[in-house]
C-alpha positions, -999 to 999 in steps of 0.1 A, spaced: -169 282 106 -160 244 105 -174 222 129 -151 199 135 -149 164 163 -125 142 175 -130 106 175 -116 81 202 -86 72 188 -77 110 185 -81 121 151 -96 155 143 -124 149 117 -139 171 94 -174 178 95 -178 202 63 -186 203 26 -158 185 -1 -147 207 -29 -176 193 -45 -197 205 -23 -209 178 -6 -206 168 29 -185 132 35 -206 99 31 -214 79 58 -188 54 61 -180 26 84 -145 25 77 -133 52 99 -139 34 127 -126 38 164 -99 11 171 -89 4 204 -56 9 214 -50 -26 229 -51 -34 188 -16 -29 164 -22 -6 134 -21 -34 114 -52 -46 90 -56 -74 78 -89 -104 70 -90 -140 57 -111 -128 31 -82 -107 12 -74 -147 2 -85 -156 -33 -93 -192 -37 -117 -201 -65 -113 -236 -82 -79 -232 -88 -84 -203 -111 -66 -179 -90 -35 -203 -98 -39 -192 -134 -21 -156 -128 12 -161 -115 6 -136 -87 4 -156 -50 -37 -147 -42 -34 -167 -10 1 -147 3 -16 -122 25 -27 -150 47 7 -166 49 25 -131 59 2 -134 86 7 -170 97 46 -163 102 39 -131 117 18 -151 143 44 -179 145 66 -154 159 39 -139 182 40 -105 170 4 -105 155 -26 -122 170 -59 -128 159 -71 -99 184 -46 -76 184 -48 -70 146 -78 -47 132 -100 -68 114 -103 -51 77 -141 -39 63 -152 -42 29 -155 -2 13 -188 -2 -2 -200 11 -35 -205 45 -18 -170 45 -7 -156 36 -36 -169 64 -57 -145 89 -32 -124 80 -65 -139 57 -89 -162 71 -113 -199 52 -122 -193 37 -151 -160 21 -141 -174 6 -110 -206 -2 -133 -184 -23 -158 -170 -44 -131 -206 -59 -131 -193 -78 -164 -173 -111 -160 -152 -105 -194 -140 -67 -179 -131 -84 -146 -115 -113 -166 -89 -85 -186 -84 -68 -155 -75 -96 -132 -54 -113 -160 -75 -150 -159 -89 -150 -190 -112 -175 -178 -131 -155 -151 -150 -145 -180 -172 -177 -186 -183 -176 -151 -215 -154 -138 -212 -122 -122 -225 -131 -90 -194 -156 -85 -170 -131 -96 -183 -105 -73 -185 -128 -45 -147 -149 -51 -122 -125 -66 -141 -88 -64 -152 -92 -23 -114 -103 -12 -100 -68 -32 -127 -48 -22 -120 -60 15 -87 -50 16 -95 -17 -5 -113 -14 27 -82 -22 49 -58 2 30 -85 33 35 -89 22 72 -50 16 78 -52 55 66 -63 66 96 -48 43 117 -14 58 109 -25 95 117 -36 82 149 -6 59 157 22 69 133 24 45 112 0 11 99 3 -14 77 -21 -28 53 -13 -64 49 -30 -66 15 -34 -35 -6 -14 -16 -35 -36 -18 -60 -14 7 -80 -24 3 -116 -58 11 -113 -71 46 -112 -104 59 -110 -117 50 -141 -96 21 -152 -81 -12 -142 -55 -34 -151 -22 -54 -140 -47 -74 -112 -58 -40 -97 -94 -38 -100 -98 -5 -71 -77 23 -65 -69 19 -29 -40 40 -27 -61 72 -43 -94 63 -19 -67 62 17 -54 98 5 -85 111 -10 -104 99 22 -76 113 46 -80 147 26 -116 148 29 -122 137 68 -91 144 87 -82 176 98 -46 185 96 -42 160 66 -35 184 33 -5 166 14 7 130 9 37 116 -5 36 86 -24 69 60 -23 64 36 -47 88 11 -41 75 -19 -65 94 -30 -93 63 -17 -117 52 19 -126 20 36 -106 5 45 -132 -30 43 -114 -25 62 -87 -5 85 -111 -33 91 -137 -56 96 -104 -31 129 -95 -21 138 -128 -18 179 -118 -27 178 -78 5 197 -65 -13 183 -29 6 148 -39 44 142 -46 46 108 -64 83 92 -63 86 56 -83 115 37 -89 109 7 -111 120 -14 -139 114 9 -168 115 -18 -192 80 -37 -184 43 -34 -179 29 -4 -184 54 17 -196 26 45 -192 39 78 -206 5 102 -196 8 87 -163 46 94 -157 38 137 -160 28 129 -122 62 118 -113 79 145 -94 109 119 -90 111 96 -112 139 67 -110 143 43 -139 160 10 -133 173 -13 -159 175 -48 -160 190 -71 -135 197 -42 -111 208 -55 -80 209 -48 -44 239 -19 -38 225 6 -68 190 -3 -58 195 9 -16 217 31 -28 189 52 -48 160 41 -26 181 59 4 190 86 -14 160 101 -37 137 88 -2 156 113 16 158 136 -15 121 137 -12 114 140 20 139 174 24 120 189 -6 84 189 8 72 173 45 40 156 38 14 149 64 11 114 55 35 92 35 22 61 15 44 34 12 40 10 -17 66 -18 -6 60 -44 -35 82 -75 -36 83 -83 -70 120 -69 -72 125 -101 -57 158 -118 -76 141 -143 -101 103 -128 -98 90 -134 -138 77 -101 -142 97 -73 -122 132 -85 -135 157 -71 -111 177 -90 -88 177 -75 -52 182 -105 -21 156 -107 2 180 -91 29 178 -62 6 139 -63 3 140 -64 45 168 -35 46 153 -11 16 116 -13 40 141 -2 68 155 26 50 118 40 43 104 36 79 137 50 93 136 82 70 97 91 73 96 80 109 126 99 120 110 128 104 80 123 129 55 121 94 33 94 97 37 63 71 8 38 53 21 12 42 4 -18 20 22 -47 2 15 -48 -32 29 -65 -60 50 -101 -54 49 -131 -75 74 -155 -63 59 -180 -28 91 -165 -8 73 -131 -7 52 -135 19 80 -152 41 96 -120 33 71 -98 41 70 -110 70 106 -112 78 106 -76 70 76 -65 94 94 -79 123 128 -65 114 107 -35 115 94 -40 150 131 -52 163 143 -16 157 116 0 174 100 19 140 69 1 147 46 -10 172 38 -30 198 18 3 203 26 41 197 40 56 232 51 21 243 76 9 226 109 20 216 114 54 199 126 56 164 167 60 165 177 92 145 192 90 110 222 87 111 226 67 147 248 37 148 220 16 140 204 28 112 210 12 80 240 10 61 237 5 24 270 -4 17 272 -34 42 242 -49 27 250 -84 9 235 -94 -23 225 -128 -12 212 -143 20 
């Protein structure tokens, strides 16, 4: 028989062998958060600033901060009422990533291909590590922690996270650890209760990592809509989709809600997960050089809304981590899109004390067709 505990902030752990056969690692992510903190992770040290090299990629490495600045401009978040996000060690990282990728990471030139800045490559190890490795492998960290956070609470947000290219045994696309994988494979592992996840993947790119990582699990159902015209066009990886939703070019903000609303619902009717991971990238941002679509930030704020409103109306308890974005609005919009968020009562200020979730369909909930295209 199963012996199983409950920590402090309520979840039932498991205390048994893995289907490897192995008990659970120690970790010191899963720790107890008090409940006077949001479920909402988040350190300085997700920020990537390194000589200017980070400006090299056209991806923001210094956003994350910013989406927390406005959040505390509007007093929603401070300093200590957010949960302060741990680095996942080697040990935890191998809960998906195999030896010899995490081994290879240990050379500046892999880093360099993985992380698109070719010229990470001419510096030593030890730097990498330290300046661009450390800040991913710290919110890594947060998206695994802001796992069990929304078991416990309902919902959490990871401000950094989505690191959906890279599986466990490959990088690419700046995703150098496969957060999404180690939240759900950790989840499956430790918490009791927790036997199937759904994966939204809302950015304007493919998942292939995450996708590669469940090639075959029937445990996971993997809906992505994205641009299938750009990076990575991954054909192995799309066998994982169970709905797939191909945009073209230039789509803009009544198709896009339109499908999000409808195949999010769609997906939720045909299986209820335990836990629903929400990859809410904003590079399908109008103008953003690499998603090419045009959807308004407005659309951005109300397609997060559609998500929330469908899984928490459905009592299932949503993850949610940022992702791709590589225009400086982003993190405004992030932002923006957090508190909207909050102002309909689908998150926080704490589970049980805040407003309760209006059901689909309720006079507030969103209507796609009175959304504008520009703001």
């Amino acid at each position: 028989m199963e012996d199983q505990t409950r920590n402090a902030g309520g979840t039932m752990s498991k205390e048994q062998d893995t289907e490897g056969g192995k008990r659970p690692h120690d970790t010191e992510l899963y720790v107890d958060v008090p409940r006077t903190r949001l479920p909402i992770v988040y350190h300085p040290i997700y920020n990537i600033t390194f000589m200017g090299m980070e400006k090299l990629h056209p991806f923001d490495a210094g956003k994350w901060g910013k989406v927390v600045r406005f959040l505390k401009e509007e007093q929603f978040v401070t300093d200590e009422n957010m949960v302060p996000a741990l680095e996942a060690s080697e040990e935890d990282l191998k809960v998906a990533h195999t030896k010899s990728y995490l081994s290879s990471l240990k050379w500046s030139a892999i880093v360099a291909g993985i992380t698109e800045i070719p010229p990470l490559m001419f510096l030593p190890n030890c730097l990498v590590q330290r300046r661009v490795l450390r800040p991913l492998r710290t919110q890594t960290g947060g998206t695994i922690m802001a796992g069990k956070l929304a078991i416990e609470r309902g919902w959490a947000i990871n401000i950094g996270g989505g690191f959906h290219h890279c599986s466990g045994d490959e990088g690419g696309g700046f995703c150098a650890y496969a957060d999404i994988t180690l939240a759900i494979k950790f989840l499956f592992e430790r918490v009791e209760g927790v036997a199937t996840a759904t994966i939204i993947d809302l950015d304007a790119h493919q998942g292939n990592g995450h996708e590669r990582d469940f090639l075959g699990d029937r445990r996971v159902f993997i809906m992505d809509v994205y641009n299938c015209h750009i990076y990575p066009r991954d054909r192995i990886a799309k066998r994982a989709i169970r709905r797939n939703v191909e945009l073209d070019w230039g789509t803009q903000d009544a198709e896009y809600l339109r499908k999000v609303e409808l195949h999010t619902e769609g997906v939720l009717n045909e299986m209820r997960p335990d836990i629903v991971v929400y990859n809410a990238g904003t590079d399908v941002l109008d103008g953003d050089p690499l998603g090419g679509l045009a959807i308004s930030p407005q659309g951005i704020i109300v397609r997060d809304e559609i998500v929330f409103r469908a899984v928490r109306g459905r009592g299932i308890p949503i993850l949610m981590v940022t992702s791709g974005g590589y225009q400086k609005m982003t993190a405004r919009i992030i932002a923006d899109s957090i508190l909207n968020l909050h102002h309909k009562g689908l998150i926080g200020p704490e589970e049980g004390e805040g407003s309760s979730p209006k059901p689909i369909g309720s006079e507030s909930s969103v209507s796609v067709s009175s959304v504008h295209t520009s703001v």
